[in-house]
C-alpha positions as CSV (number, residue, x, y, z in Angstrom):
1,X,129.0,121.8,134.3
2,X,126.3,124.1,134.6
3,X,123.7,124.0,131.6
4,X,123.9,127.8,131.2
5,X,127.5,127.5,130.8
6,X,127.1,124.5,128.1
7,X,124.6,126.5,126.1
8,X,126.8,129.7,126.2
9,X,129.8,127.1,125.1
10,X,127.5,125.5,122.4
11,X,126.4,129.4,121.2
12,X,129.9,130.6,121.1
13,X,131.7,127.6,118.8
14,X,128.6,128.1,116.2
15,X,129.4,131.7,116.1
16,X,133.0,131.1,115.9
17,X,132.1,128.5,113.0
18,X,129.8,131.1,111.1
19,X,132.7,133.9,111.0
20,X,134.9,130.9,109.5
21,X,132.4,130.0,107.2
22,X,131.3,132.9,105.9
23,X,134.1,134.3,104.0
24,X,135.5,130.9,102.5
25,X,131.9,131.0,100.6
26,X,131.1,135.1,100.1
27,X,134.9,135.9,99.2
28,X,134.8,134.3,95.2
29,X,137.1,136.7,93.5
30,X,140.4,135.5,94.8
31,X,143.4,133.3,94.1
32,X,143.5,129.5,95.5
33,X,146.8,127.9,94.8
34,X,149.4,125.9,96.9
35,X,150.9,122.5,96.5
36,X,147.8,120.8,95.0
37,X,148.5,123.2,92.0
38,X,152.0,122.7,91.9
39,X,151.4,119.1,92.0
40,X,148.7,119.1,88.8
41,X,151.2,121.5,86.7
42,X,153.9,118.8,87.4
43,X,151.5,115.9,86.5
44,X,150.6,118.0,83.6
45,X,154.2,118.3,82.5
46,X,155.4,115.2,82.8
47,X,152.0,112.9,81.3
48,X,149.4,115.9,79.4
49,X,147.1,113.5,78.6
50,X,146.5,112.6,82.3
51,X,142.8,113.0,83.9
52,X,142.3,112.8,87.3
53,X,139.9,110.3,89.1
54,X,138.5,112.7,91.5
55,X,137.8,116.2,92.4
56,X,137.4,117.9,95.5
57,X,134.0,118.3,96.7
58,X,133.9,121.9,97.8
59,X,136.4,124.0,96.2
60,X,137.6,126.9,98.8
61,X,137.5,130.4,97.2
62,X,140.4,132.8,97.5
63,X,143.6,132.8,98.0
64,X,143.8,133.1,101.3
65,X,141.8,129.7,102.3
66,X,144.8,127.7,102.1
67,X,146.7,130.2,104.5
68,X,143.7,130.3,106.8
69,X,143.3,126.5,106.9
70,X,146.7,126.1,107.6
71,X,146.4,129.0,110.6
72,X,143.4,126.4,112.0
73,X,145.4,122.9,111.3
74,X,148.8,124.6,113.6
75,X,146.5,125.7,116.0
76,X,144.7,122.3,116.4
77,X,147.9,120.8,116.6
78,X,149.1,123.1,119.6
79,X,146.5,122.7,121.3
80,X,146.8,119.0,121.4
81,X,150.3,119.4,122.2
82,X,149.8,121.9,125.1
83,X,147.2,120.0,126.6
84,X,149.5,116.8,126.1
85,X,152.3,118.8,127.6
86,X,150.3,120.1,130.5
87,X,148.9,116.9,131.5
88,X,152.0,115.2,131.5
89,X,153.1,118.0,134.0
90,X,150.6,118.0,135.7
91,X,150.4,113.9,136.5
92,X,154.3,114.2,137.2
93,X,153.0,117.3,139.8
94,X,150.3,114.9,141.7
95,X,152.4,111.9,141.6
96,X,154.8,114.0,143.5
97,X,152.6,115.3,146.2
98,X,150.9,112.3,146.9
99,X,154.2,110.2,147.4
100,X,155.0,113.3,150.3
């Protein structure tokens, strides 16, 4: 690959990575909540004298995060698909016009 076209790569994913970062730490006036709060009201119910051994290191602000991070995870996760899918096809496609 050309080196132009690696440093134009390199300069796009750190802006894409500074317009994800920079509202998970501006935005600190919403709501964060999901299963991990479900999960500590249920702990809470069941044992209230219970204390938890860690904490998270960076706590996301807003409520939104969780949906956002979820957005990125499913997309990750096509992507590996599609490319796993498209690779498959595409070694089945080669296969089959080498063997003609």
């Amino acid at each position: 690959m050309e080196k132009k076209k690696v440093i134009t790569i390199l300069i796009l994913v750190a802006l894409c990575a500074v317009i994800l970062v920079f509202p998970l730490m501006t935005i600190k006036d919403s709501e964060f909540g999901g299963a991990d709060g479900a999960a500590e009201e249920a702990i809470a119910a069941v044992d209230p004298d219970y204390e938890p051994w860690a904490e998270s290191l960076i706590a996301p602000p807003g409520g939104e995060t969780e949906s956002l991070l979820f957005c990125l995870q499913t997309a990750l996760g096509a992507i590996v698909i599609g490319f796993g899918f498209g690779y498959l096809v595409a070694r089945k496609k080669y296969r089959a016009e080498e063997a003609a």
